[in-house]
C-alpha positions in Angstrom: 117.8 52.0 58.4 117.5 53.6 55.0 118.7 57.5 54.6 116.6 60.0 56.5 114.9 61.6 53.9 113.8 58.1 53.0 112.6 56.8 56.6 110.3 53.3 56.2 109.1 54.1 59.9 107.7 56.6 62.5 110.2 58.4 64.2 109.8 58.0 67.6 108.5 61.4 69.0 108.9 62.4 72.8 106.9 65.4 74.2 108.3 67.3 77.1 105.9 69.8 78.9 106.6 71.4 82.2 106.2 75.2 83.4 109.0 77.7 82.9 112.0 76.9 84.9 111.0 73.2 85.3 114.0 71.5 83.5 112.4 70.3 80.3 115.4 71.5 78.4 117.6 69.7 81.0 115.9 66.5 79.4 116.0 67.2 75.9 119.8 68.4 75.9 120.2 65.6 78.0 118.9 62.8 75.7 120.6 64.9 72.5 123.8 64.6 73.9 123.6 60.8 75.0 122.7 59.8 70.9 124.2 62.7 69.0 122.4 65.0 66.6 122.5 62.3 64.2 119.5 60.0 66.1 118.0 62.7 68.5 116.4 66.2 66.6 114.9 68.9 68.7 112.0 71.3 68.3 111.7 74.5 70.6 108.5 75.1 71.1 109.9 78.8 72.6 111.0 79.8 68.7 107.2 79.2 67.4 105.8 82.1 69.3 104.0 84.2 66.4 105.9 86.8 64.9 105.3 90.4 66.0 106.7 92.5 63.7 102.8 94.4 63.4 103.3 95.6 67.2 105.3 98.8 68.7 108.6 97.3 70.2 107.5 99.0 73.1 104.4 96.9 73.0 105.6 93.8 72.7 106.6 92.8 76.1 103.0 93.9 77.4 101.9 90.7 75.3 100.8 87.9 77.5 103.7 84.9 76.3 102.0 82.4 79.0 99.1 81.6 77.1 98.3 79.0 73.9 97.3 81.8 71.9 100.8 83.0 71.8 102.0 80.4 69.4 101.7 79.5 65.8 100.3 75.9 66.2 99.9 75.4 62.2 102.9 75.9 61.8 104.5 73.6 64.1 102.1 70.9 63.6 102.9 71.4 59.2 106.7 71.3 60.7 106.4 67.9 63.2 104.5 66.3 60.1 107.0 67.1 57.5 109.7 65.7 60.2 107.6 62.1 60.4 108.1 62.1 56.7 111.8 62.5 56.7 111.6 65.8 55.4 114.1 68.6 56.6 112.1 72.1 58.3 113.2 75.8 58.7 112.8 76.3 62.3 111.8 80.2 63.1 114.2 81.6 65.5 112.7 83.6 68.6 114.9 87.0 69.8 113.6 87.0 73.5 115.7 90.5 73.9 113.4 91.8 70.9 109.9 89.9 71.8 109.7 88.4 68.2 110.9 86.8 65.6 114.3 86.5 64.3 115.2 87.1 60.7 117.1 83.9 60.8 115.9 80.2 61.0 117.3 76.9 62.0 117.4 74.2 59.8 116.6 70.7 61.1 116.8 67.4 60.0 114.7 64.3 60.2 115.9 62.0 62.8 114.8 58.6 64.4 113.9 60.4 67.9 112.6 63.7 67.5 111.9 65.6 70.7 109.1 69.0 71.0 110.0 70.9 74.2 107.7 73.5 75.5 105.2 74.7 77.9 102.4 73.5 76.1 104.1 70.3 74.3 101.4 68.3 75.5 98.4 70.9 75.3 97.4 70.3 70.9 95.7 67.1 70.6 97.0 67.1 66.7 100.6 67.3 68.5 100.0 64.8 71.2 98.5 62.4 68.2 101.9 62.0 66.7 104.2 61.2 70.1 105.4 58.2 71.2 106.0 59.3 74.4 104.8 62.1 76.8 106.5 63.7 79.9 105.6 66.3 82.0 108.7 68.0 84.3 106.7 68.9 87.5 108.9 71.2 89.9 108.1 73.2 92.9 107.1 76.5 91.8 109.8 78.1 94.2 112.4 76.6 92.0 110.7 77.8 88.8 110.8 80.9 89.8 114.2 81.2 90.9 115.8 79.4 87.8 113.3 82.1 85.7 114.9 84.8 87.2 118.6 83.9 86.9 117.7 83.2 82.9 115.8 86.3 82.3 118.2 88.4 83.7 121.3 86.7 82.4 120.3 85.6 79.3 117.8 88.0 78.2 118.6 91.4 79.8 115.3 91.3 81.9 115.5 93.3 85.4 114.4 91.9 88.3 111.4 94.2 88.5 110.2 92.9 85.0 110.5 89.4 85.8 109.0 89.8 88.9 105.8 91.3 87.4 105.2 89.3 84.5 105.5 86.2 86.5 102.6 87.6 89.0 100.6 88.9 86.3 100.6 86.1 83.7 103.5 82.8 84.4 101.7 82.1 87.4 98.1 82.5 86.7 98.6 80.5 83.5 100.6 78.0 84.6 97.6 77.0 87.2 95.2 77.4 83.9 96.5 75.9 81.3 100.0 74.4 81.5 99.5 72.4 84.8 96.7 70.8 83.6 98.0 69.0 80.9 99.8 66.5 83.4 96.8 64.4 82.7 97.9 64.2 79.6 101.6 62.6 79.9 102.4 59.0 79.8 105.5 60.2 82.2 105.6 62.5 85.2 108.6 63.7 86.8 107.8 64.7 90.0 111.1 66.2 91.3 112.1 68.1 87.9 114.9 67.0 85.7 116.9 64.8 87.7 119.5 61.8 87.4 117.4 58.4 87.7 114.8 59.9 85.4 116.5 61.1 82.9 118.1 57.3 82.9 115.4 55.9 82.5 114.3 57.9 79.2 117.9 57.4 77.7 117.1 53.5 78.1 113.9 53.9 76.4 115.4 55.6 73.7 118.7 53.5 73.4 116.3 50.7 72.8 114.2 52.5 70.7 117.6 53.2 68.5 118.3 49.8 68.8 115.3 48.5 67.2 115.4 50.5 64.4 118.9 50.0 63.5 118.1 46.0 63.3 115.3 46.8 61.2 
């Protein structure tokens, strides 16, 4: 393999879709940490959520994060291209306790496997265009909902109440909508979440997907 910003192939791009609390970042940290951030780069979906800086902060959380509109597609489509070319992106950075954007970003490299994890990785067909592979993490929606709460609330400063609500008013009715839909759209469905047997059998498809490309 040549040097990365120099690739002479396609990086091979997974999608992982799958409502909140489904495991999809279970997968992608899980294939990240079998090859090493030197063969598997990762792009949150979560941190391309548009900026927000125009609205009241007490406005924010009223804003309905469940739904395709939410999200700067340009700008992650411009970004997964410029990854396929070997070229090196700025990642925005989401602050979930503030409802936008960060003034920081991430920087992050080309790689041979590149992995875009969100709600709706498989819902732009411009996004869907450039995968190799697509997998949708389908878990019981009792599950979702409980592993929701315990993140909100831990890792966001949510109250119960809050989650609660937002879930009834717009996780649930979109999910049904939009998200879950988008199973037709996966080459891969996991039908009991993130768990040991298939997660092996992606790590095999990458390992050989490494393996070609280092004897090339």
């Amino acid at each position: 393999m040549r040097g990365m910003n120099n690739i002479p192939f396609q990086p091979f791009i997974i999608g992982v879709a799958g409502g909140s609390g489904s495991g999809k970042s279970t997968v992608s940290q899980q294939v990240l940490a079998a090859f090493g951030a030197d063969m598997v780069s990762v792009v949150m979906q979560d941190d391309y959520y548009c900026d927000q800086s125009h609205l009241a902060p007490e406005v924010r959380p009223e804003q309905n994060y469940d739904h395709p509109n939410a999200f700067e597609w340009p700008l992650l489509v411009q970004h997964v291209q410029a990854l396929r070319r070997g070229e090196s992106i700025e990642m925005p950075e989401y602050d979930f306790t503030l409802h936008n954007r960060s003034q920081r970003t991430i920087a992050v490299k080309p790689a041979p496997v590149i992995v875009i994890e969100g709600l709706f990785a498989l819902y732009d067909a411009d996004l869907r265009d450039m995968m190799s592979l697509k997998i949708y993490v389908d878990t019981a929606s009792d599950v979702r909902f409980i592993r929701r709460m315990q993140r909100d609330i831990t890792e966001r400063g949510r109250s119960v109440e809050s989650v609660v609500v937002q879930y009834m008013d717009t996780v649930r009715p979109m999910h049904k909508q939009f998200i879950e839909p988008t199973k037709r759209n996966a080459d891969v469905i996991f039908p009991h979440g993130a768990n040991g047997p298939a997660i092996d059998v992606i790590t095999a498809k990458v390992a050989s997907v490494i393996k070609q490309l280092k004897m090339s």
